[in-house]
Each structure stands twice: as structure tokens, then as C-alpha cells.
N, C-alpha and C positions, 0 to 999 in steps of 0.2 A: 696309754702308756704315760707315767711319768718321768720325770726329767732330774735324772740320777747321775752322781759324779762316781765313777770310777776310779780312783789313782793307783797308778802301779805299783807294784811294791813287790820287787826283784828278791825278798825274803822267800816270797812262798813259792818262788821256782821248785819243780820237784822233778826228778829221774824217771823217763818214763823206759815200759819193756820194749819199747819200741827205738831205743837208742838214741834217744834225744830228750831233751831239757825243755820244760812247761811250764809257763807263769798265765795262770789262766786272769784276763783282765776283766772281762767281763759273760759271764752265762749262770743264766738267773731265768730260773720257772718263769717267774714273771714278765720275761721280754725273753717269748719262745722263737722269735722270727729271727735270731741272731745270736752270734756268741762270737767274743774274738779273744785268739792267745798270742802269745810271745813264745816262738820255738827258737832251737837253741840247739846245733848241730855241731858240734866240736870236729877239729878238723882231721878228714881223712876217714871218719865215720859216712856209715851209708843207713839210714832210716829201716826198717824192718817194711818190708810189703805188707801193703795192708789196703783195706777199703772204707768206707764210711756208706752203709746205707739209708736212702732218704737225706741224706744231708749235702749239700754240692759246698765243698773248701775252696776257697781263694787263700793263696801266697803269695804277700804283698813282701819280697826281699827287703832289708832294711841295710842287711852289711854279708860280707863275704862274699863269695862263687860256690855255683853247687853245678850239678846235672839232674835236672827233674825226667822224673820218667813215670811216663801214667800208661797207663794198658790203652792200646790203640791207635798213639799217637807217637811219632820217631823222639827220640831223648832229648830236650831242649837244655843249652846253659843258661844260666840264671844270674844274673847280680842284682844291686842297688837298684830299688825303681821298678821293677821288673814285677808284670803279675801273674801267675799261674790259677786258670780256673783247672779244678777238678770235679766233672760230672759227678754227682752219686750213682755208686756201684760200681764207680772204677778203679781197679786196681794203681797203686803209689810206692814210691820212694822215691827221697832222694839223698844223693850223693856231695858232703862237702867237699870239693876239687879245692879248696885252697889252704892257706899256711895259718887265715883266723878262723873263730867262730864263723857260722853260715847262720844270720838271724832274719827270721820274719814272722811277720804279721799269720793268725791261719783265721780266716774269717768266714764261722761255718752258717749256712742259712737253711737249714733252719736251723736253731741251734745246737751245739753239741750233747751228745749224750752218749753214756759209755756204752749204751745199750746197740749207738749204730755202729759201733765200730769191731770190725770183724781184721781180726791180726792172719794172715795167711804163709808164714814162717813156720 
């Protein structure tokens, strides 16, 4: 692997069908073992159920309150700081509970691709 700078750049955010907001930072063929984005839950919004196979997500909170809710496991609250793994092939959403945006990190390994992701709405 080489040794590549990423800068964010909050332009190429994009509305995704799944009810939340995408700035994808880094997911590149070429470094398959990872990918991470910038989501973006406006408040009072609830993500669309959905799963990611082959892929296990980390949600690293950066700002807001939500309710995460993964297939199998009781609804955890979320803030700042705070990280949710989610196995591949488990069912997701979650729930902004508060008055700002709900933003975090989604850190998929292996990387993402539209290919794993199965919308269940």
C-alpha cells in the first residue's frame, strides 16, 4: 500500500435512499481492506433498515444523540465518542433522538461497495 492523503471536502456530500447524508473520505480499489465515510442524520430522521454483506461497519459518533439498533442485540443510545461495531449480515438503523445533526464516522472493512449492501425497506 502506498501512503495517500485524503482531505475531506464536505462539497461532495450526497443524499443517500437510505435517509441520510454521505461524504465518502476515503474507498479506493486500491486499499480493499478499508473504507471510511462521514454520515449525516438530520434530526428526528431514522436511517432506512438495511445490512451490508461481507462487510462488518464501525460507527465512530462525532456529534449528536441517536438510538442504534442492530438485529440481535437490545437498542443502544449513542453520542460523542461512542463506537458501534456492526457484524456483516446484520440487520441496522439508526435513530437521530436529538435537536442537531447525528454525525459519524462509518468505517467499513473490508471495504464498501454498493454491491454489499442490501436496503430491506
Amino acid at each position: 500500500m502506498k501512503t495517500i492523503f485524503h482531505p475531506f471536502n464536505a462539497a461532495k456530500e450526497f443524499a443517500t435512499v437510505e435517509r441520510c447524508f454521505i461524504t465518502e473520505i476515503e474507498n479506493d480499489a486500491e486499499n480493499p481492506e478499508l473504507s471510511v465515510a462521514r454520515a449525516r442524520v438530520e434530526p428526528g430522521e431514522t436511517t432506512a433498515w438495511h445490512k451490508l454483506t461481507r462487510t462488518t461497519e464501525r460507527y465512530l459518533m462525532i456529534s449528536g444523540t441517536g438510538l442504534m439498533e442492530v438485529e440481535g442485540v437490545e437498542p443502544v443510545d449513542v453520542t460523542c465518542g461512542d463506537v458501534v461495531c456492526i457484524p456483516a449480515g446484520k440487520s441496522q438503523r439508526i435513530i437521530n433522538t436529538g435537536n442537531e445533526d447525528l454525525v459519524f464516522f462509518a468505517v467499513c472493512t473490508p471495504r464498501f461497495t454498493p454491491e454489499c449492501y442490501i436496503g430491506l425497506e
